[in-house]
N, C-alpha and C positions, 0 to 999 in steps of 0.2 A: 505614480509609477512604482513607489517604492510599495505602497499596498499592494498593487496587482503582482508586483513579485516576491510577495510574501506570502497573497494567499494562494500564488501558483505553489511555489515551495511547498506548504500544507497541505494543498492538494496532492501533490506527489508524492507526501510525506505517506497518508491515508491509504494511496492508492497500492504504495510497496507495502505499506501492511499489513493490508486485506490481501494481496495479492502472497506474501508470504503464508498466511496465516491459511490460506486454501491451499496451498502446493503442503503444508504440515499434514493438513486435514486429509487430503487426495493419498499421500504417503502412508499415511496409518490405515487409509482404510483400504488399500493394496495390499499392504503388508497382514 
């Protein structure tokens, strides 16, 4: 149990950072 909520955590972790890291991308190239 404790693995599958750790590698959910990590996943979610990946997901906010790809997902930040294109809302950067998207803004600069607006801008």
């Amino acid at each position: 149990m404790t693995f599958i909520f750790g590698l959910g955590g990590v996943t979610f972790f990946l997901i906010s950072a790809a997902f930040v890291a294109l809302c950067e991308r998207l803004r600069e190239g607006g801008s």
